[in-house]
RODO-2510 file (C-alpha; in nm, 4 decimals, decimal comma):
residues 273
     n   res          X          Y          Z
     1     x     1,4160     1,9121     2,4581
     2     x     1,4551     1,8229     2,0976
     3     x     1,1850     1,5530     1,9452
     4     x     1,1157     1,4850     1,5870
     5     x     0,7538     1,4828     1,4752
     6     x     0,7370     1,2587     1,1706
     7     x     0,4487     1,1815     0,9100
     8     x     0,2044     0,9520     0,8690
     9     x     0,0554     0,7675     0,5182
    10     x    -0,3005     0,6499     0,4642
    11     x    -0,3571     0,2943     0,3720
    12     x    -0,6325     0,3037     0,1677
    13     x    -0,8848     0,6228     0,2227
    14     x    -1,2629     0,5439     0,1946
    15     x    -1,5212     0,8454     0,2579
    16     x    -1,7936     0,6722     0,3894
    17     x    -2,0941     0,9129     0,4470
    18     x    -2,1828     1,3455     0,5320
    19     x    -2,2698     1,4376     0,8717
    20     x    -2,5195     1,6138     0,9678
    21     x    -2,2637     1,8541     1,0557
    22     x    -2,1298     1,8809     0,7403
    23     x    -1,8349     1,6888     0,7859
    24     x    -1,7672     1,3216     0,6356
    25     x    -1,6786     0,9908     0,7865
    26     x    -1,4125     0,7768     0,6779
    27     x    -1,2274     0,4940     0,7368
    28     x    -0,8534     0,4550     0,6853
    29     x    -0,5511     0,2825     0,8197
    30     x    -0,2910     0,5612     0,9471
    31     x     0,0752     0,4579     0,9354
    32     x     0,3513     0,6001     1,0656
    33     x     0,6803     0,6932     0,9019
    34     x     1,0173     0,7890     0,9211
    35     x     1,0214     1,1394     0,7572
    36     x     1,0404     1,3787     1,0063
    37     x     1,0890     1,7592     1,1210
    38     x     1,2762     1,8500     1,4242
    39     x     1,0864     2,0352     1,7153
    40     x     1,3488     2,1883     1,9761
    41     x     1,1328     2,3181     2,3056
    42     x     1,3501     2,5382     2,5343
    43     x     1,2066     2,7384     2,8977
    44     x     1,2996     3,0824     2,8596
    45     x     1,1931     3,2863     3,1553
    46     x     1,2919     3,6064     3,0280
    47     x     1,0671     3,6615     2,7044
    48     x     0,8055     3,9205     2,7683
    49     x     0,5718     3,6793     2,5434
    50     x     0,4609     3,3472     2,6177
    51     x     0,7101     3,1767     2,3064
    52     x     0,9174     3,3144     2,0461
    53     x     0,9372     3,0923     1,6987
    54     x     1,2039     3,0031     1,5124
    55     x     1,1178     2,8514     1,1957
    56     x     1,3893     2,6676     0,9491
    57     x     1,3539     2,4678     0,6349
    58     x     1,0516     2,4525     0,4317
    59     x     0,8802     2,7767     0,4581
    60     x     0,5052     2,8003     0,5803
    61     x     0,2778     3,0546     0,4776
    62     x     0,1233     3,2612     0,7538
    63     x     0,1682     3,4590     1,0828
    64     x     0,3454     3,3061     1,3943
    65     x    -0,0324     3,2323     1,5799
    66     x    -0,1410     3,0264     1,2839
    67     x     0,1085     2,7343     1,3208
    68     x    -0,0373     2,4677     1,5131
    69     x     0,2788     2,4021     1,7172
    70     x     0,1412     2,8033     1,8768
    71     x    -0,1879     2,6806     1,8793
    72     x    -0,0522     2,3741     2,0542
    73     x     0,0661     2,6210     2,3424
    74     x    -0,2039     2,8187     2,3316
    75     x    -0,4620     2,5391     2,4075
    76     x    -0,2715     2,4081     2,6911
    77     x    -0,2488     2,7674     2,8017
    78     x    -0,6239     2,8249     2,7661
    79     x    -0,6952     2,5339     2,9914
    80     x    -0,5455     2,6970     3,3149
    81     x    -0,1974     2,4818     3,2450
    82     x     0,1396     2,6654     3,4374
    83     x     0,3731     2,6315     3,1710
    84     x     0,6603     2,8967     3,1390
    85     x     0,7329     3,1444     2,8216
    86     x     0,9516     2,8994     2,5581
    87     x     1,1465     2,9354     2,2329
    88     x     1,0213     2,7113     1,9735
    89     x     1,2884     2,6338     1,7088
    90     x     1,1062     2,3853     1,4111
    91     x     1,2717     2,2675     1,1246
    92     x     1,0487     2,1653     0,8435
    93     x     1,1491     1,8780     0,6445
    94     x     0,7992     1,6822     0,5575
    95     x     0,6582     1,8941     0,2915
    96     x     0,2851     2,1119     0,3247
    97     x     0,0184     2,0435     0,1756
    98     x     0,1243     1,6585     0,0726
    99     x    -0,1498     1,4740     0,2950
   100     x     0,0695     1,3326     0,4915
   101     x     0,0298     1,5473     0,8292
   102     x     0,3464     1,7216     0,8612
   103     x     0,1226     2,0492     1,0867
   104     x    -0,0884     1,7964     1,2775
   105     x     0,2283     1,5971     1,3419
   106     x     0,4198     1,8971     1,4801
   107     x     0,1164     1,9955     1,6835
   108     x     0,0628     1,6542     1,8562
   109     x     0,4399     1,6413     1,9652
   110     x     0,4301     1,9539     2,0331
   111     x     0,1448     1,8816     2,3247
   112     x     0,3714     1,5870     2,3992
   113     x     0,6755     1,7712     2,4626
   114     x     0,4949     2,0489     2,6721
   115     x     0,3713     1,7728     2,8990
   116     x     0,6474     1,6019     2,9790
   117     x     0,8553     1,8726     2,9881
   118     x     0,6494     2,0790     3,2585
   119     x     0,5553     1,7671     3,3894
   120     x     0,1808     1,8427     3,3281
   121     x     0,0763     1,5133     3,4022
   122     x    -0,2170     1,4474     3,1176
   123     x    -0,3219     1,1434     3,0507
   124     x    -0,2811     1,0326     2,7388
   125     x    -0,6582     1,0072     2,6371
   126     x    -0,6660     1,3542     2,7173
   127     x    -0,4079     1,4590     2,5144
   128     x    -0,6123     1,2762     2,1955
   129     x    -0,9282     1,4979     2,3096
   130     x    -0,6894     1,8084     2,2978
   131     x    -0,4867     1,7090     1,9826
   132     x    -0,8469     1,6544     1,8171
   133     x    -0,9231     2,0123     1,9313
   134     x    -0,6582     2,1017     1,6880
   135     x    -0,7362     1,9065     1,3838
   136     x    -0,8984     1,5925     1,2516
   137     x    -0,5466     1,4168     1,2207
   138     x    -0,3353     1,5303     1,4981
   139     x    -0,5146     1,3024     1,7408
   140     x    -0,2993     1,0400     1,5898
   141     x     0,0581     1,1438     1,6112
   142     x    -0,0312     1,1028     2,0221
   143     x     0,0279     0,6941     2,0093
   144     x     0,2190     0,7750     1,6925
   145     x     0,1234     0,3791     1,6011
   146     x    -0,0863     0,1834     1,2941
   147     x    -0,4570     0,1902     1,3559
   148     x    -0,7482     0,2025     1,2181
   149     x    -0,9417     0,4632     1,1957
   150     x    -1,3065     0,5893     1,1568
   151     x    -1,5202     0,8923     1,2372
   152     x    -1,3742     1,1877     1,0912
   153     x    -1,0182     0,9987     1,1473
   154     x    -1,0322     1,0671     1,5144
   155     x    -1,2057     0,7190     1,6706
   156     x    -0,8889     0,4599     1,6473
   157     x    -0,8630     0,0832     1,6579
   158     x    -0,5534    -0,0919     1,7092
   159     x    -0,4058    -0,3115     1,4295
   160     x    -0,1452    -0,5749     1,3712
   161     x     0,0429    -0,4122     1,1376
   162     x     0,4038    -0,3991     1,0181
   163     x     0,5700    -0,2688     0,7161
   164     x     0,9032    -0,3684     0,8460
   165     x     1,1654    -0,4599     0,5991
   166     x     0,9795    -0,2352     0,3168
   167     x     1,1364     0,0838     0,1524
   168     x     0,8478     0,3707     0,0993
   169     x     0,9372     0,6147    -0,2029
   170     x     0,7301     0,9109    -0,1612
   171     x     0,7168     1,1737    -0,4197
   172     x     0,5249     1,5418    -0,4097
   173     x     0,4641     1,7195    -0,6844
   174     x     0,4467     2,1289    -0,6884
   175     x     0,0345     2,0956    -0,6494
   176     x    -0,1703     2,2049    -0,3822
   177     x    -0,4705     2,0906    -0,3304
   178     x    -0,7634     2,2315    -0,1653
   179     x    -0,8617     1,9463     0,1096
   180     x    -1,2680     2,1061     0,0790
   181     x    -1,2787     2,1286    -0,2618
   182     x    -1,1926     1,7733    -0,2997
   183     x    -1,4316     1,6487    -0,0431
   184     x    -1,7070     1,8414    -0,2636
   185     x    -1,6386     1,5880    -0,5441
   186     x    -1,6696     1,3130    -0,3500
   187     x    -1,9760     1,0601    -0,3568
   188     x    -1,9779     0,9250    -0,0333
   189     x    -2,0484     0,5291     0,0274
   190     x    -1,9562     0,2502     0,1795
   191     x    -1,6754     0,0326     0,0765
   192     x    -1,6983    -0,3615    -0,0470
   193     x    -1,4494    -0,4596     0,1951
   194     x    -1,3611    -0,3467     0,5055
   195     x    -0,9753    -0,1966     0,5541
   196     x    -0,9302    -0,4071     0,8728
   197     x    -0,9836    -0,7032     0,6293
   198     x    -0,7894    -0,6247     0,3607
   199     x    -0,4559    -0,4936     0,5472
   200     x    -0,4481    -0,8896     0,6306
   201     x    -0,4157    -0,9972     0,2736
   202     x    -0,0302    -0,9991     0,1771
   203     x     0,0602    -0,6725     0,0369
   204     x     0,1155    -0,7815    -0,3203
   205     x    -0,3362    -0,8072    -0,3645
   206     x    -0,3848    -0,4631    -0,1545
   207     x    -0,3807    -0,2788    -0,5543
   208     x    -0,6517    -0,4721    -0,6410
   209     x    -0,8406    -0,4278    -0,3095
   210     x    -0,7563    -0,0719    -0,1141
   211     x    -0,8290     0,2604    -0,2683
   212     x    -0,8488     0,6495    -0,2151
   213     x    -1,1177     0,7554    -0,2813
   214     x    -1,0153     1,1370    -0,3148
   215     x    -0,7650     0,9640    -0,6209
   216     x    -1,1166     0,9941    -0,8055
   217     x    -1,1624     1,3544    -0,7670
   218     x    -0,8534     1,4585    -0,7967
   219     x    -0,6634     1,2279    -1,0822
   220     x    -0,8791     1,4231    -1,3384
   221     x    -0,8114     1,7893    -1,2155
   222     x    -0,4300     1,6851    -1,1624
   223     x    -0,3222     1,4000    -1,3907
   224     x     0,0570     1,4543    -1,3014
   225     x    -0,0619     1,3204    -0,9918
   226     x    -0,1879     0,9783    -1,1892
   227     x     0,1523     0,9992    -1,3527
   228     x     0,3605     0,9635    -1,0716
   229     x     0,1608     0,6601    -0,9329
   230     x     0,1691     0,5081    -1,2748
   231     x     0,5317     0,5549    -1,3113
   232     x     0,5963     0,4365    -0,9023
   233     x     0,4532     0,0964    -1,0389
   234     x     0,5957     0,0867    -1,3535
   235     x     0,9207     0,0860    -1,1411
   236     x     0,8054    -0,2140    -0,9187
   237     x     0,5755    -0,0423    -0,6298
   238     x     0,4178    -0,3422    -0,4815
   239     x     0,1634    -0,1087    -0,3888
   240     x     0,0880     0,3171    -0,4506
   241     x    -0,1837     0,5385    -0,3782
   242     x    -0,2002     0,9283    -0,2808
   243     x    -0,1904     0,9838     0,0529
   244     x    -0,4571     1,1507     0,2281
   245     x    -0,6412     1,4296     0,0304
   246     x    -0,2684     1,4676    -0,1305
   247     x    -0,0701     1,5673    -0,3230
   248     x     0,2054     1,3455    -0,2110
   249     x     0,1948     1,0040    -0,3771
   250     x     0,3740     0,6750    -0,2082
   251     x     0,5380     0,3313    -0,3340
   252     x     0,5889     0,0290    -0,0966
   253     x     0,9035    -0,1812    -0,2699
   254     x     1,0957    -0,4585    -0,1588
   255     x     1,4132    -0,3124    -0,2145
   256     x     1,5479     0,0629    -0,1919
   257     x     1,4933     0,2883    -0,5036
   258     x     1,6676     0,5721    -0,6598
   259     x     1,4097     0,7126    -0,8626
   260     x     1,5302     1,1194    -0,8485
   261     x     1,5559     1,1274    -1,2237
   262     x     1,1758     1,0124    -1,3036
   263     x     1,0261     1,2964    -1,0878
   264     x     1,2511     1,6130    -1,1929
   265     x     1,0335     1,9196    -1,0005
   266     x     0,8954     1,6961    -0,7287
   267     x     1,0388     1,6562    -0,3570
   268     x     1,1660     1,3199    -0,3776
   269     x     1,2095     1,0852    -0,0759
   270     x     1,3208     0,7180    -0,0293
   271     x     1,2659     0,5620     0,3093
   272     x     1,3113     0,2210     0,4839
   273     x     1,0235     0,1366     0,6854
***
């Protein structure tokens, strides 16, 4: 079985209020796009281990048990599930450490492809619970649809919502930034105006309207992140923000863009939507 988990953007990203249990709510509108890594799942009965990896393209840091398409396995494993040893083969294309969910993406299909291909038979509002069980994000690459979301991204409601027709530049600089350092220098609070509300208004006011709020935190500790979005409207970005925590930055146009030259150093991607 060969599937191809792809990423996601956040329209607008408000941090609303710390828990209790140290953790923050937000609300955000996940969308789903077309840049995607290729998973390849395939039964070997032979291995002496439950999976073997093969990793291609981008390289991840870490040991084999750290990448969330394991820890997929291993929770379905943990949970009393039959399923036989496999080789994993995953080709990394969406770029780490961008914000745009390229592990929790891979781990979410990666439940997906386990359960139909070992016909497990889990519901799909199970498979959220589990995919939550792996991180905050992955519960969304289940659907793999626009929604709202709020909690700590994990409580979803559906959206009429359609970028069709659109081309999405998205550019990454050679930054990485730490996702808990820049919730520390956030101020949580409620927004003016609710997401829901403002994903309604034609896309040509959402600049003036829907914001990241980690763009304050981290604009001033990386301004060749403010660059880029300054430079993706400059070029005629109906709308650009950073997505997620970052460091990726995206541009919605109207027509297709080839903007390679402007962002020398930077993976460089233009997309219709």
């Amino acid at each position: 079985m060969i599937i191809h988990p792809n990423a996601k953007i956040n329209l607008g990203l408000n941090v609303v209020r710390k828990r209790p249990d140290g953790y923050h709510d937000l609300e955000t509108v996940f969308y789903p796009i077309p840049l995607v890594d290729d998973l390849e799942l395939n039964p070997i009965y032979s291995l002496d281990n439950p999976y073997k990896l093969i990793m291609n393209g981008n390289a991840i840091d870490g040991e084999d048990e750290d990448n969330l398409v394991v820890k997929a396995l291993r929770l379905l494993l943990n949970k009393g599930f039959n399923i036989p040893p496999v080789e994993i083969k995953l080709n990394k294309r969406i770029p780490s450490g961008a914000g745009m969910g390229g592990g929790s993406a891979d781990a979410a299909f990666m439940l997906r492809a386990l359960n139909e291909c070992f016909c497990l038979n889990i519901p799909t509002h199970i498979l959220e619970l589990y995919a939550a069980e792996l991180g905050a994000d992955c519960a969304i690459f289940i659907q793999n649809k626009p929604v709202y979301a709020e909690g700590i991204g994990n409580i979803f409601t559906d959206i009429s919502l359609s970028l069709s027709g659109y081309y999405l530049v998205v550019v990454k600089p050679d930054v990485f930034i730490s996702t808990k350092a820049a919730f520390s220098q956030i101020k949580p609070a409620a927004p003016e105006q609710n997401l829901k509300d403002i994903i309604k208004m034609p896309i040509e006011d959402w600049k003036d309207y829907m914001f990241n709020d980690f763009e304050y935190s981290v604009f001033p500790q990386f301004p060749e992140i403010a660059t880029i979005k300054q430079k993706l409207y400059d070029s005629g970005a109906v709308y650009a923000a950073m997505s997620g925590s970052g460091s990726s930055v995206f541009g919605i146009y109207t027509e297709s863009q080839s903007l390679q030259d402007s962002f020398s150093g930077c993976f460089y991607t233009c997309l219709k939507l």
